[in-house]
N, C-alpha and C positions, 0 to 999 in steps of 0.2 A: 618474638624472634621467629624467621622465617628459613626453613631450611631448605634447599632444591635441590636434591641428589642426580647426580649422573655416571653413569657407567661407561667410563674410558679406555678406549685403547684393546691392545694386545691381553692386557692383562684381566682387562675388565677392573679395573680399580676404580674405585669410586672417589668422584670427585664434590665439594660441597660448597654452594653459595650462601652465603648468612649475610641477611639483612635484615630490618625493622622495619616494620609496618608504618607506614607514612615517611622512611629517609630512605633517600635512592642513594648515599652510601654504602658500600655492599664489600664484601671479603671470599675469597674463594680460596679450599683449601685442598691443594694436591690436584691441579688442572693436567691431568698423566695424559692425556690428547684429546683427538675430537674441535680442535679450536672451534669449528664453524657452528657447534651444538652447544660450545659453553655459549660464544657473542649471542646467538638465537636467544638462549632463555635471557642474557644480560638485556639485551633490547627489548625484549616481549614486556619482563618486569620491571622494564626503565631505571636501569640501575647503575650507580657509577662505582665503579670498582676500583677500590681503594688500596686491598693488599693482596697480595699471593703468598699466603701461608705455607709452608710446605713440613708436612712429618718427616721427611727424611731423602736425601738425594737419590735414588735410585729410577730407572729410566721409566717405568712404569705411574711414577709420581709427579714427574717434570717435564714433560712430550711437551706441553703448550706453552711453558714459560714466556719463551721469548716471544711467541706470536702473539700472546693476552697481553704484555706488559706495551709493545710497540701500538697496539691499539687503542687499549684505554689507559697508558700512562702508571700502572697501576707501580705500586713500589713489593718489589719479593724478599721474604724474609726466608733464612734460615738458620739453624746451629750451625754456631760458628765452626765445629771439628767438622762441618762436611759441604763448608765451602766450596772448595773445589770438585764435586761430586757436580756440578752444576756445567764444569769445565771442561771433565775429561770421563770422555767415554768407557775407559777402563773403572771407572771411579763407580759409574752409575750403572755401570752392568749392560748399559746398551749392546756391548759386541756382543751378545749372548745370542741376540736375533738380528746378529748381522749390519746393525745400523751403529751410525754414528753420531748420539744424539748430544747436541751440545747448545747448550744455552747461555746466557751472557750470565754474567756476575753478579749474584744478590746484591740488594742496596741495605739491609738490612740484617745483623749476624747474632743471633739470639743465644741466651744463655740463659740457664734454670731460674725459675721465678720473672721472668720479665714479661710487662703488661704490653698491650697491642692494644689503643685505642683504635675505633671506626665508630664514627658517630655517637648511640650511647651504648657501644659493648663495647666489652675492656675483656680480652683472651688472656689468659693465664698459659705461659708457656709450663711446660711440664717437661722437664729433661729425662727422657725413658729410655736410657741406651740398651743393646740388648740386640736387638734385632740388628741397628748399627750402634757407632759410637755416638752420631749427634741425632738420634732420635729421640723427636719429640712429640708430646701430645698437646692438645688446647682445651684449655676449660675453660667455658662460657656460661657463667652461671650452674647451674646445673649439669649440663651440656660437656660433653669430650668426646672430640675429634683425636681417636689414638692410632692414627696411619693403621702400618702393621707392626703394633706392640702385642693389643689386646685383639682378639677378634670373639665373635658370636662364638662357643664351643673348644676353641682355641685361642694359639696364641700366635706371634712370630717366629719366622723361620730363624732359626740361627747359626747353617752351617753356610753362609756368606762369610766372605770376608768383611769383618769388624764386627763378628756372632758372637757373643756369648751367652747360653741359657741360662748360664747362674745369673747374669745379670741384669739380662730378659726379666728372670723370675724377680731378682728383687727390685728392680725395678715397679714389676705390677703390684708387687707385697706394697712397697712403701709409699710410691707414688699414687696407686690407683686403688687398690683397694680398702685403703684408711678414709674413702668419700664415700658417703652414705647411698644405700642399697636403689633410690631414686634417681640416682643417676644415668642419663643416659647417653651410651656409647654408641657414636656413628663412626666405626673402623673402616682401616680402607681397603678392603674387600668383604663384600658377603654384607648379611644382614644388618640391622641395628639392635642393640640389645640393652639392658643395665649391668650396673656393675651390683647388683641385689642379684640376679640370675648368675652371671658369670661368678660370683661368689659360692651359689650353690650347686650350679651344674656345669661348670667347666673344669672338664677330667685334670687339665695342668696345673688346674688350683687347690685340687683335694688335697 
């Protein structure tokens, strides 16, 4: 498995393309903007992009939606409670910085435990609300893509509206920290870590 991280946007969120070596089938997960530097590395790694993953609707996670899917066709998935987070700028926090970011309509509405095949990876959705209501993570074998549930040192913010930290918390209890210490987490901001670290050195977890 091949992973290409990018640093998007406003927020600096990070965005992540996963492919397999020898299939130019390919998945990206949380394209929060930058279009012209996701197609770049799409083209460079000759890669046909198959899904638009996304952890949770917020404006910092979703800037590229519309412009990746009209170019490469690709199909967007998200939790179905934050559908419309994709629709209305109130929804995804865009007013915050003034813009009106609105992207068209997921083709695909995920719920806890549902697989995402692309070629031979099969994503494990992981329903981690918390941070919002439909946030979600991906396990990919080893591998989790936790938006901003989990982060390197921390965790999710959760005085947005559809926050809550007990939930946030059990969420990470039940969903993420029950996988073994080799696990490795690419959150959508900041470093990559394990969940073997964040176990023993993340103050929100003591």
């Amino acid at each position: 498995m091949k992973v290409l991280t990018l640093k998007t946007g406003y927020m600096a969120a990070n965005a992540y393309i996963v492919y397999t070596e020898n299939k130019p089938e390919a998945v990206i997960i949380d394209p929060g903007d930058d279009i012209e530097l996701i197609m770049d590395l799409i083209k460079e790694h000759e890669l046909k992009l198959e899904k638009i993953l996304l952890t949770h609707g917020h404006f910092d996670h979703i800037g590229a939606v519309k412009d990746l899917k009209e170019r490469t066709g690709a199909q967007v998935a998200i939790h179905k409670q934050e559908a419309d987070f994709l629709t209305d700028p109130n929804k995804n926090l865009s007013y915050i910085i003034n813009r009106q970011i609105v992207q068209d309509p997921a083709d695909i509405f995920l719920e806890d435990g549902d697989l995402i095949r692309v070629a031979d990876m099969e994503f494990k959705v992981l329903h981690t609300p918390g941070h919002t209501e439909g946030g979600v993570c991906y396990k990919l074998g080893k591998v989790l893509f936790t938006g901003d549930t989990l982060f390197e040192g921390s965790v999710g913010r959760t005085d947005l509206s559809g926050g809550s930290y007990e939930q946030l918390m059990s969420s990470i209890r039940e969903k993420l920290l029950v996988l073994d210490d080799d696990h490795l987490v690419y959150p959508g901001h900041g470093r990559q870590t394990t969940i073997g670290r964040e176990r023993r050195e993340n103050p929100f977890l003591a």
